[in-house]
TORPALUM-195112 format. One record per residue (C-alpha): y, z, x; residue in three letters. Coordinates in steps of 0.25 Angstrom, whole numbers, padded with zeros to 4 digits, always signed. Each point is the difference from the previous one (the first is absolute). Layout:
TORPALUM-195112
YZXAla/...
***
This chain:
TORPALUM-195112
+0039+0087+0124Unk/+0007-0015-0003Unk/-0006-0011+0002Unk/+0002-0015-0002Unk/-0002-0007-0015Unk/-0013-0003-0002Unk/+0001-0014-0011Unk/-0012-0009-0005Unk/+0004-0014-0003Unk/-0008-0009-0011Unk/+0001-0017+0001Unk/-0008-0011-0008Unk/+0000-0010+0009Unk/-0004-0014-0004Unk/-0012-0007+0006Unk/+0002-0013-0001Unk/+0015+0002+0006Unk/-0007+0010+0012Unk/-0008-0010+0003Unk/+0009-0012+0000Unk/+0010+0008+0009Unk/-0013+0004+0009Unk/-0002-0013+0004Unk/+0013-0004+0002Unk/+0001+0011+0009Unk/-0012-0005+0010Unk/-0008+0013-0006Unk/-0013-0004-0006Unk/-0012+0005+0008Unk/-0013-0005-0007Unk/-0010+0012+0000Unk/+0011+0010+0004Unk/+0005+0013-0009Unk/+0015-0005-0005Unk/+0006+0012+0003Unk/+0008-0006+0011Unk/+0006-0010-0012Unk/+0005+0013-0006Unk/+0004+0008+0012Unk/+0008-0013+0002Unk/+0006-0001-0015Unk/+0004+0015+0001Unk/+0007-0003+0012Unk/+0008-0011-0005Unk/+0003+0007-0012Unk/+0004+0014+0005Unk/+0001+0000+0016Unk/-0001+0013+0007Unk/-0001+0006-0017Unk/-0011-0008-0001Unk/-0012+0011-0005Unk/-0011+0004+0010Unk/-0011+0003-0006Unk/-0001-0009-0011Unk/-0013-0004-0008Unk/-0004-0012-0009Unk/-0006+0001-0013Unk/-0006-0010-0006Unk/-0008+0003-0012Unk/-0008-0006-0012Unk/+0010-0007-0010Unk/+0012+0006+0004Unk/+0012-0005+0008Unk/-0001+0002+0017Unk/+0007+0012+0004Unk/+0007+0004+0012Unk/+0000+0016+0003Unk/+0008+0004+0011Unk/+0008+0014+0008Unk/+0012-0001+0006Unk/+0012+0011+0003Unk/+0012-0009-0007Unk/+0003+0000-0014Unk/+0001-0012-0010Unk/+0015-0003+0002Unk/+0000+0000+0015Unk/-0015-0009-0002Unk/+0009-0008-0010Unk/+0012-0002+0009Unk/-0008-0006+0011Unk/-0007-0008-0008Unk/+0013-0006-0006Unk/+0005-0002+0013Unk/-0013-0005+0008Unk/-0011-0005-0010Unk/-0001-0015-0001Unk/-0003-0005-0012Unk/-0014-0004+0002Unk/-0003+0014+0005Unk/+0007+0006-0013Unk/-0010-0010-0009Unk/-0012+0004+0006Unk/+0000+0014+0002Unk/+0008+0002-0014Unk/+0010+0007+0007Unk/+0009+0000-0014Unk/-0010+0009-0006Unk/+0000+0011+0012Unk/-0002+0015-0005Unk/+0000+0011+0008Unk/-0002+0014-0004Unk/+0004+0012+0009Unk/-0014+0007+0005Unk/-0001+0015-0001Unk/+0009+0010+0011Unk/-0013+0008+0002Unk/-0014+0002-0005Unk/-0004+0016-0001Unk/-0012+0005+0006Unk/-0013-0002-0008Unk/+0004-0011-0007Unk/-0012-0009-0004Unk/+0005-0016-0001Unk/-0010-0011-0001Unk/+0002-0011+0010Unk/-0003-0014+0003Unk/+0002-0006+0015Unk/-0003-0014+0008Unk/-0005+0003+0014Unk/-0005-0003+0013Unk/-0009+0010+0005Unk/+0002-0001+0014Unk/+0000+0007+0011Unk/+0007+0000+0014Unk/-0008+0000+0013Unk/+0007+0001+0013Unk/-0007-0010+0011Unk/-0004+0011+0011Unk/+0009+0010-0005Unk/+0013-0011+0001Unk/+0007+0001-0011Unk/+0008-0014+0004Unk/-0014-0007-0003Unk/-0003+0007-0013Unk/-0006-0008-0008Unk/-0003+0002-0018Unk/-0015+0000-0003Unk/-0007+0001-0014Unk/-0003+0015-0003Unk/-0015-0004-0003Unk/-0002-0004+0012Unk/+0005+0010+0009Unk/-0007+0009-0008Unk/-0013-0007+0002Unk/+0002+0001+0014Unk/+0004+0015+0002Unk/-0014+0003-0010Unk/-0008-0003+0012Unk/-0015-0003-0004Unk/-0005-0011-0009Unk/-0004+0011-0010Unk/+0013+0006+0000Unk/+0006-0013-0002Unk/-0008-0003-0012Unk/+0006+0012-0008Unk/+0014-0007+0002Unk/+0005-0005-0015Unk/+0012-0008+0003Unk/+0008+0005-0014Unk/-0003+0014+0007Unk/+0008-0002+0012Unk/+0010-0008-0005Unk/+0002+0012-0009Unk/+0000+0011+0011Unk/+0011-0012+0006Unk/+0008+0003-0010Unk/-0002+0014-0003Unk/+0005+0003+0012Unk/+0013-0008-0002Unk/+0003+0008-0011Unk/-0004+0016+0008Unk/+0011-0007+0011Unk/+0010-0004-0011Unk/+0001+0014-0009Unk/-0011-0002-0009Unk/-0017+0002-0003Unk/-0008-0011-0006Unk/-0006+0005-0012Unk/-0009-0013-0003Unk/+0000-0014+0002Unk/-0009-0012-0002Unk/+0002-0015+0005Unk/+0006-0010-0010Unk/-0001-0011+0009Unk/-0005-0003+0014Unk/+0001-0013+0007Unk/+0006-0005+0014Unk/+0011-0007+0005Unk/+0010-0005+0008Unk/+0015-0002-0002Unk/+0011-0007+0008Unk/+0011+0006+0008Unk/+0010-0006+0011Unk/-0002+0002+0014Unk/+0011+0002+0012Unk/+0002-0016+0000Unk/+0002+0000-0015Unk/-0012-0008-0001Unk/-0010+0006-0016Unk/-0012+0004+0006Unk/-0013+0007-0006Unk/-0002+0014+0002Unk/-0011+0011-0007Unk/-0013-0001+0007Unk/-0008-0010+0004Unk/-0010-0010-0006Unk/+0002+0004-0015Unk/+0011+0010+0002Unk/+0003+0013-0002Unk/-0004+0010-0011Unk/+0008-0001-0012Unk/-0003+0011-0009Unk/+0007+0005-0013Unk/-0003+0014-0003Unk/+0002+0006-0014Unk/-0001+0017-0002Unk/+0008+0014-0001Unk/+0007+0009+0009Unk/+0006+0012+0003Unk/+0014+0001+0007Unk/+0000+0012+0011Unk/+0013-0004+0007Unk/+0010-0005-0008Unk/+0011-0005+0011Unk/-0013-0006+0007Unk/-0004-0006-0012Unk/+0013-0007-0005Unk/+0001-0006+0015Unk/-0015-0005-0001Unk/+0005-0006-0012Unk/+0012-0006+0005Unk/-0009-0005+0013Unk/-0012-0004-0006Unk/-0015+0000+0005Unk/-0006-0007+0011Unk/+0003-0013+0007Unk/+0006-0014-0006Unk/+0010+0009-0008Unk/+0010-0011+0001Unk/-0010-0012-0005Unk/-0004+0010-0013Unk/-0010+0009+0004Unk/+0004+0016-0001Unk/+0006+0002-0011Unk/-0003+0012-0009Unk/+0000-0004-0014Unk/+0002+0016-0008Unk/-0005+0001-0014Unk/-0002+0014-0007Unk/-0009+0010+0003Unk/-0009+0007-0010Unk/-0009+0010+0000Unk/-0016-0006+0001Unk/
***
Protein backbone atom coordinates (compact mmCIF):
# COMPACT_ATOMS: atom_id res chain seq x y z
CA UNK A 1 0.00 0.00 0.00
CA UNK A 2 1.22 3.66 -0.95
CA UNK A 3 1.46 6.23 1.18
CA UNK A 4 2.54 9.74 1.33
CA UNK A 5 6.62 10.70 1.76
CA UNK A 6 7.40 10.76 5.09
CA UNK A 7 10.82 13.54 5.19
CA UNK A 8 12.54 14.97 8.46
CA UNK A 9 14.04 18.18 8.16
CA UNK A 10 17.13 19.63 10.29
CA UNK A 11 17.80 23.61 11.02
CA UNK A 12 20.26 25.53 13.30
CA UNK A 13 18.66 28.28 14.04
CA UNK A 14 20.48 31.34 15.70
CA UNK A 15 19.32 32.68 19.12
CA UNK A 16 20.33 35.84 19.15
CA UNK A 17 18.45 36.37 15.73
CA UNK A 18 15.22 34.21 17.08
CA UNK A 19 15.01 36.24 19.81
CA UNK A 20 15.29 39.49 18.07
CA UNK A 21 12.63 38.54 15.66
CA UNK A 22 10.58 37.17 18.69
CA UNK A 23 10.17 40.45 19.89
CA UNK A 24 9.74 42.27 17.18
CA UNK A 25 6.92 39.91 16.57
CA UNK A 26 4.99 40.88 20.07
CA UNK A 27 5.87 37.07 20.97
CA UNK A 28 7.81 37.14 24.24
CA UNK A 29 5.81 35.53 27.13
CA UNK A 30 8.00 35.81 30.51
CA UNK A 31 7.65 32.42 32.32
CA UNK A 32 5.91 30.72 29.19
CA UNK A 33 7.45 27.45 27.01
CA UNK A 34 8.71 29.25 23.53
CA UNK A 35 7.18 26.88 21.54
CA UNK A 36 4.55 29.19 20.14
CA UNK A 37 7.91 31.39 18.86
CA UNK A 38 8.71 28.30 16.91
CA UNK A 39 5.43 27.19 15.64
CA UNK A 40 5.26 30.85 14.47
CA UNK A 41 8.97 30.90 12.63
CA UNK A 42 7.93 27.38 11.09
CA UNK A 43 4.96 29.01 9.73
CA UNK A 44 6.59 31.91 8.35
CA UNK A 45 9.20 30.01 6.75
CA UNK A 46 7.35 27.13 5.25
CA UNK A 47 3.34 27.74 5.55
CA UNK A 48 1.01 24.86 5.18
CA UNK A 49 4.97 22.78 4.72
CA UNK A 50 5.70 23.93 7.67
CA UNK A 51 6.55 20.35 9.87
CA UNK A 52 4.21 19.36 12.68
CA UNK A 53 5.71 17.56 15.04
CA UNK A 54 8.79 19.31 15.52
CA UNK A 55 11.09 19.29 18.67
CA UNK A 56 13.96 21.57 19.94
CA UNK A 57 17.23 20.43 21.19
CA UNK A 58 19.34 22.21 22.99
CA UNK A 59 22.25 20.49 24.29
CA UNK A 60 25.68 21.04 26.28
CA UNK A 61 28.12 22.86 23.85
CA UNK A 62 26.73 22.12 20.73
CA UNK A 63 24.79 24.42 18.39
CA UNK A 64 20.63 24.51 19.03
CA UNK A 65 18.84 22.15 16.85
CA UNK A 66 15.71 22.15 15.21
CA UNK A 67 14.19 18.54 14.46
CA UNK A 68 11.16 18.42 12.44
CA UNK A 69 8.45 15.97 10.09
CA UNK A 70 6.70 17.07 7.32
CA UNK A 71 5.45 15.28 3.88
CA UNK A 72 7.18 17.70 1.46
CA UNK A 73 10.66 17.35 0.31
CA UNK A 74 13.63 19.77 0.22
CA UNK A 75 12.90 21.40 -3.04
CA UNK A 76 9.41 22.12 -2.76
CA UNK A 77 10.47 23.25 1.46
CA UNK A 78 13.14 25.29 -0.68
CA UNK A 79 10.99 26.79 -3.20
CA UNK A 80 8.73 28.33 -0.70
CA UNK A 81 11.16 29.57 1.29
CA UNK A 82 12.66 31.51 -1.65
CA UNK A 83 9.55 32.81 -2.61
CA UNK A 84 7.84 33.64 1.02
CA UNK A 85 10.77 33.80 3.85
CA UNK A 86 11.80 37.28 4.73
CA UNK A 87 14.91 37.67 5.36
CA UNK A 88 15.02 38.02 9.17
CA UNK A 89 13.16 34.71 9.23
CA UNK A 90 15.80 32.98 6.81
CA UNK A 91 18.66 34.44 9.64
CA UNK A 92 17.16 33.15 12.51
CA UNK A 93 16.22 29.93 11.64
CA UNK A 94 19.44 29.35 9.32
CA UNK A 95 17.22 28.50 6.64
CA UNK A 96 20.37 28.48 4.07
CA UNK A 97 21.69 25.36 5.96
CA UNK A 98 18.22 23.20 5.68
CA UNK A 99 18.74 19.29 5.32
CA UNK A 100 16.18 16.99 4.92
CA UNK A 101 16.55 13.47 4.58
CA UNK A 102 13.62 11.08 3.30
CA UNK A 103 12.38 8.78 6.42
CA UNK A 104 11.87 5.08 5.74
CA UNK A 105 8.76 3.75 3.53
CA UNK A 106 8.07 1.18 6.11
CA UNK A 107 9.34 -0.33 9.32
CA UNK A 108 8.95 -4.40 9.54
CA UNK A 109 7.38 -6.14 12.28
CA UNK A 110 9.58 -6.62 15.27
CA UNK A 111 11.88 -4.11 14.86
CA UNK A 112 13.46 -2.78 17.97
CA UNK A 113 14.30 1.38 17.63
CA UNK A 114 15.21 3.47 20.53
CA UNK A 115 13.38 6.57 21.05
CA UNK A 116 13.30 9.95 22.63
CA UNK A 117 9.98 11.95 22.64
CA UNK A 118 8.78 15.58 24.51
CA UNK A 119 5.17 15.16 25.78
CA UNK A 120 2.32 16.24 27.60
CA UNK A 121 0.61 13.53 29.25
CA UNK A 122 -2.80 14.33 29.25
CA UNK A 123 -5.85 13.30 29.23
CA UNK A 124 -9.30 14.09 27.76
CA UNK A 125 -12.38 14.19 30.08
CA UNK A 126 -15.69 15.09 28.84
CA UNK A 127 -17.87 17.34 31.35
CA UNK A 128 -21.08 14.99 31.90
CA UNK A 129 -20.39 13.02 29.12
CA UNK A 130 -20.38 16.35 26.69
CA UNK A 131 -17.80 16.05 24.51
CA UNK A 132 -18.17 19.89 23.43
CA UNK A 133 -16.99 20.80 27.10
CA UNK A 134 -13.95 18.43 27.20
CA UNK A 135 -11.49 19.55 28.90
CA UNK A 136 -7.13 18.20 29.01
CA UNK A 137 -6.39 17.19 32.52
CA UNK A 138 -2.73 16.15 33.75
CA UNK A 139 -2.77 12.13 33.78
CA UNK A 140 -1.61 12.06 37.44
CA UNK A 141 -4.12 13.57 38.55
CA UNK A 142 -6.87 11.71 36.88
CA UNK A 143 -5.30 8.79 37.87
CA UNK A 144 -5.29 9.99 41.51
CA UNK A 145 -8.83 10.39 41.47
CA UNK A 146 -9.94 7.15 39.78
CA UNK A 147 -7.47 5.21 42.57
CA UNK A 148 -10.03 6.02 44.99
CA UNK A 149 -8.71 5.70 48.66
CA UNK A 150 -6.07 7.74 50.32
CA UNK A 151 -3.95 4.40 50.47
CA UNK A 152 -4.34 3.65 47.03
CA UNK A 153 -3.49 7.09 46.24
CA UNK A 154 -0.37 6.69 47.84
CA UNK A 155 0.95 3.80 45.64
CA UNK A 156 0.56 6.37 42.77
CA UNK A 157 4.40 7.27 41.38
CA UNK A 158 3.95 9.99 38.95
CA UNK A 159 6.88 8.64 36.38
CA UNK A 160 4.68 5.36 36.48
CA UNK A 161 1.70 6.90 35.05
CA UNK A 162 3.15 9.00 32.73
CA UNK A 163 4.66 5.99 31.45
CA UNK A 164 1.39 3.69 31.27
CA UNK A 165 0.48 7.40 29.37
CA UNK A 166 2.63 6.74 26.82
CA UNK A 167 2.79 3.33 26.50
CA UNK A 168 -0.60 3.34 25.69
CA UNK A 169 0.06 5.93 22.65
CA UNK A 170 2.36 3.71 21.44
CA UNK A 171 -0.21 0.01 21.72
CA UNK A 172 -2.83 2.67 19.78
CA UNK A 173 -0.03 3.84 17.11
CA UNK A 174 1.51 0.02 15.89
CA UNK A 175 3.96 -0.48 18.49
CA UNK A 176 4.91 -1.93 22.30
CA UNK A 177 6.99 -0.06 24.81
CA UNK A 178 9.74 -2.06 25.67
CA UNK A 179 11.40 0.38 28.53
CA UNK A 180 11.48 3.86 29.29
CA UNK A 181 12.70 6.19 31.96
CA UNK A 182 12.14 10.00 32.42
CA UNK A 183 15.05 12.36 31.12
CA UNK A 184 13.19 15.28 32.16
CA UNK A 185 9.98 16.41 34.02
CA UNK A 186 8.84 19.82 34.60
CA UNK A 187 5.60 21.90 33.84
CA UNK A 188 4.67 24.44 31.51
CA UNK A 189 2.63 26.51 29.69
CA UNK A 190 2.91 27.88 26.07
CA UNK A 191 1.08 30.45 23.91
CA UNK A 192 -1.30 30.00 21.34
CA UNK A 193 -3.85 32.37 19.35
CA UNK A 194 -7.39 32.49 20.25
CA UNK A 195 -10.61 33.13 17.73
CA UNK A 196 -9.71 37.05 18.16
CA UNK A 197 -6.15 36.44 17.08
CA UNK A 198 -5.40 37.61 20.54
CA UNK A 199 -1.60 35.00 22.24
CA UNK A 200 -3.07 33.53 25.08
CA UNK A 201 -1.62 30.94 27.53
CA UNK A 202 -2.70 27.49 27.49
CA UNK A 203 -1.43 24.00 29.30
CA UNK A 204 -2.82 23.80 32.64
CA UNK A 205 -3.27 25.93 35.45
CA UNK A 206 -1.16 27.51 38.03
CA UNK A 207 2.47 25.96 36.90
CA UNK A 208 1.20 24.27 33.85
CA UNK A 209 1.03 21.20 32.47
CA UNK A 210 3.28 18.27 32.60
CA UNK A 211 6.30 18.49 30.50
CA UNK A 212 8.02 15.22 30.33
CA UNK A 213 10.70 13.80 27.87
CA UNK A 214 11.04 10.25 27.96
CA UNK A 215 13.97 8.30 26.67
CA UNK A 216 13.62 4.11 26.02
CA UNK A 217 13.26 1.12 23.39
CA UNK A 218 10.37 -0.22 21.34
CA UNK A 219 9.15 -2.63 19.37
CA UNK A 220 7.06 -1.95 16.07
CA UNK A 221 3.78 -4.36 15.80
CA UNK A 222 1.99 -2.27 13.09
CA UNK A 223 4.02 -0.87 10.75
CA UNK A 224 1.40 1.53 8.60
CA UNK A 225 0.11 2.43 12.07
CA UNK A 226 3.46 3.20 13.26
CA UNK A 227 4.88 5.21 10.23
CA UNK A 228 1.47 7.44 10.81
CA UNK A 229 2.13 7.93 14.48
CA UNK A 230 5.26 9.00 13.29
CA UNK A 231 4.08 11.26 10.91
CA UNK A 232 1.21 12.58 13.58
CA UNK A 233 3.22 12.71 16.73
CA UNK A 234 2.12 12.07 20.41
CA UNK A 235 -0.12 13.81 22.43
CA UNK A 236 -1.29 17.41 22.76
CA UNK A 237 0.81 20.85 21.90
CA UNK A 238 2.14 18.96 18.63
CA UNK A 239 2.41 22.05 16.87
CA UNK A 240 4.25 24.14 19.64
CA UNK A 241 7.16 21.13 19.81
CA UNK A 242 5.92 18.57 22.01
CA UNK A 243 5.16 14.79 20.05
CA UNK A 244 7.80 14.35 18.21
CA UNK A 245 9.48 10.69 18.02
CA UNK A 246 13.04 11.12 17.96
CA UNK A 247 14.24 7.19 16.44
CA UNK A 248 17.73 5.96 17.07
CA UNK A 249 18.75 2.34 16.78
CA UNK A 250 17.72 -0.48 18.59
CA UNK A 251 19.89 -3.22 19.97
CA UNK A 252 19.58 -5.94 21.82
CA UNK A 253 19.88 -5.44 26.10
Amino acid sequence: MSSTPHFMLHLEPEPARVARWSAAEGLDRPGEDDGYVWHALLAASFGALAPKPFRLLQRPNRPSQLLGYTSADEASLRTHVSQFAAPDVVAALGLDRLAVKHMPDAYPVGLELGFEVRVRPMVRQDRDGDRTRSRERDAFLVAIEKAGPRGERNDLVRDDVYRDWLDQRLAAGGASLVSACVLARSRSRVSRRNRERELVAVGGSGGGAPDVVFTGMLKVSEPQAFRELLTRGIGRHRAFGFGMLLLKPGGGG
